[in-house]
N, C-alpha and C positions, 0 to 999 in steps of 0.2 A: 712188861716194862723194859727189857732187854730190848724186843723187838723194836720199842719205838726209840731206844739212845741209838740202835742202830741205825735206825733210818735217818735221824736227825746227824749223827755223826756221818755219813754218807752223805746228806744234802749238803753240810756244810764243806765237806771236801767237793763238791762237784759247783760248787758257787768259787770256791779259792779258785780252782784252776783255769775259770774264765771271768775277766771284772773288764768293765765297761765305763768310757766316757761320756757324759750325753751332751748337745745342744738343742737350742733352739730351733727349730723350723723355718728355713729359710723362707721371710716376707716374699720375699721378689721374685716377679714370673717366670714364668719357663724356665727353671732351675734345674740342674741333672746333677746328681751327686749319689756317692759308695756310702751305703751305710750299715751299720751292726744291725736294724731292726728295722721293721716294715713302715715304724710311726715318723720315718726320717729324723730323728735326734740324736742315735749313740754313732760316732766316727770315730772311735778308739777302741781298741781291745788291747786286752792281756792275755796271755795263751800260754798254759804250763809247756814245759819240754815235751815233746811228744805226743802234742795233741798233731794227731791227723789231718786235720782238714776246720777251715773255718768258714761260716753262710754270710754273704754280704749280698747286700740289695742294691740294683740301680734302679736310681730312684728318679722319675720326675714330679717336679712340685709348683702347682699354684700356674697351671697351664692361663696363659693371656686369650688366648680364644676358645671357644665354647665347644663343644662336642666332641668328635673321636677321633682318638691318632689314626693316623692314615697310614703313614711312614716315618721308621728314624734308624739313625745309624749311629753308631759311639764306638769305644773300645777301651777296656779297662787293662793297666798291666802293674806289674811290680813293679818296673825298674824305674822307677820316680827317684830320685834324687841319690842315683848312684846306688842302690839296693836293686839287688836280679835273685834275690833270697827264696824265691816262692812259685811257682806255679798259678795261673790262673784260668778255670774253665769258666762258662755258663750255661744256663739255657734263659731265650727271651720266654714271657709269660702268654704273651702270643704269637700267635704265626710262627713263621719257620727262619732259622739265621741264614740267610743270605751270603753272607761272609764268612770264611772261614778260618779255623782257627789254627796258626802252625806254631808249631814248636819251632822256638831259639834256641841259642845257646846251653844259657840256663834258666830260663823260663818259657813260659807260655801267656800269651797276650789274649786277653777275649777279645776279638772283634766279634761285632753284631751290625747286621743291617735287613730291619724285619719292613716287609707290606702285610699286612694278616686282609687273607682273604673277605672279613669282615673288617669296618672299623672296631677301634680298638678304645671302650669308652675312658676320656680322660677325667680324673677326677681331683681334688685337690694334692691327695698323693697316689702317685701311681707308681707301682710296682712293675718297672720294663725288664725285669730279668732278675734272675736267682746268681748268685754269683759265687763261685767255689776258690776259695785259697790253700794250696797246698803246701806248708811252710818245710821250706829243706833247712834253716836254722833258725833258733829263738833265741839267740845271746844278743842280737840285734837288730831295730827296728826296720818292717817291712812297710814300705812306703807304698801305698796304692794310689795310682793315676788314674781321671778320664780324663776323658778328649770327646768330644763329639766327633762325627763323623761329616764326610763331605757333603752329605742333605743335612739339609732341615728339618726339625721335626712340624709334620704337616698337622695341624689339629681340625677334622673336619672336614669332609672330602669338596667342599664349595668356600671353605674358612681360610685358603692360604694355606700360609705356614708360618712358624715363628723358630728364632736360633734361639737353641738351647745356653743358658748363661748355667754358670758352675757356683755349686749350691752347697759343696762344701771343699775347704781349700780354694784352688782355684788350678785353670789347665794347666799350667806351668809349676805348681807345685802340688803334695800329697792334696787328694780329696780324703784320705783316710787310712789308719794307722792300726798298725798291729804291732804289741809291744816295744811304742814307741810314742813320742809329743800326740798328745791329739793336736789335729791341724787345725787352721783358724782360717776362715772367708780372706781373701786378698782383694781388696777392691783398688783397682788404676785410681791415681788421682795426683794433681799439681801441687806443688809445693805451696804455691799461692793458697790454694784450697785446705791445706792441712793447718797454714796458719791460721788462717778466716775463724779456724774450731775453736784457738783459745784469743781470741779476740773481745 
């Protein structure tokens, strides 16, 4: 009986010290966004003092053309809206990083730019990279950016290519938060257009 309060009082301390935001699955094609889990929905975390390191996924979701990545390029960093609080490494999930990764000031940006010797099958979500946050503080919020990179992501070695659109946040502000706002999709649009809604 002892042994199982124990366990139980240990799960429930290892659930406090990381809680999670989730969304929806971004509809729309060719989407690249940072996210807490593989299923593309949690873009927020909460991280006790002294947690070492946190796992973030770049994710593409709901490819518009049919079969395997061929080539893509992106880069994820902390210093999105004024926070340089963190550290970022990765590795892509295939092939080899192309681009490499230096150290700033006070962070480190992931760049990646993979060809994998084979195509690379794309599926509704796909998983382009493992991605590591090393938080230097936790009193406040670490803002994480993507950006594509200067290719496209090619789906298909006879299919083109198609640009990656941003699937959570957006490239100009966080794609995703650690001990801070979870971020929300930004979509461009006209003034005209935003009346037409409550029309």
């Amino acid at each position: 009986m002892k042994v199982i309060g124990r366990i139980s009082c240990l799960s429930l301390m290892m659930l406090a010290s990381v809680a999670y935001t989730y969304a929806q699955i971004d509809p729309d094609p060719d989407g690249l966004g940072l996210y807490f889990d593989q299923g593309a929905t949690v873009v927020s975390s909460t991280v006790a003092e002294g947690t070492e390191s946190v796992t973030a996924y770049l994710i593409l979701t709901n490819p518009s053309v049919g079969g395997s990545l061929v080539h893509w390029s992106a880069s994820v960093s902390a210093v999105c809206g004024g926070s340089g609080n963190a550290m970022v490494t990765g590795l892509p999930t295939e092939g080899f990083n192309l681009a490499l990764n230096m150290p700033g000031s006070d962070h480190w940006v992931f760049e990646v730019s993979v060809a994998p010797e084979t195509p690379f099958p794309a599926t509704t979500i796909t998983v382009l990279a493992v991605i590591t946050i090393w938080p230097n503080r936790y009193d406040i919020p670490i803002n994480l950016c993507v950006a594509p990179g200067s290719e496209f992501g090619g789906y298909g070695a006879d299919s083109g290519g198609a640009e990656f659109q941003p699937s959570s946040g957006s490239w100009e502000m966080p794609a995703a938060t650690i001990n801070g706002q979870a971020p929300v999709e930004v979509i461009p649009s006209s003034w005209g257009r935003v009346k037409s809604v409550f029309r």
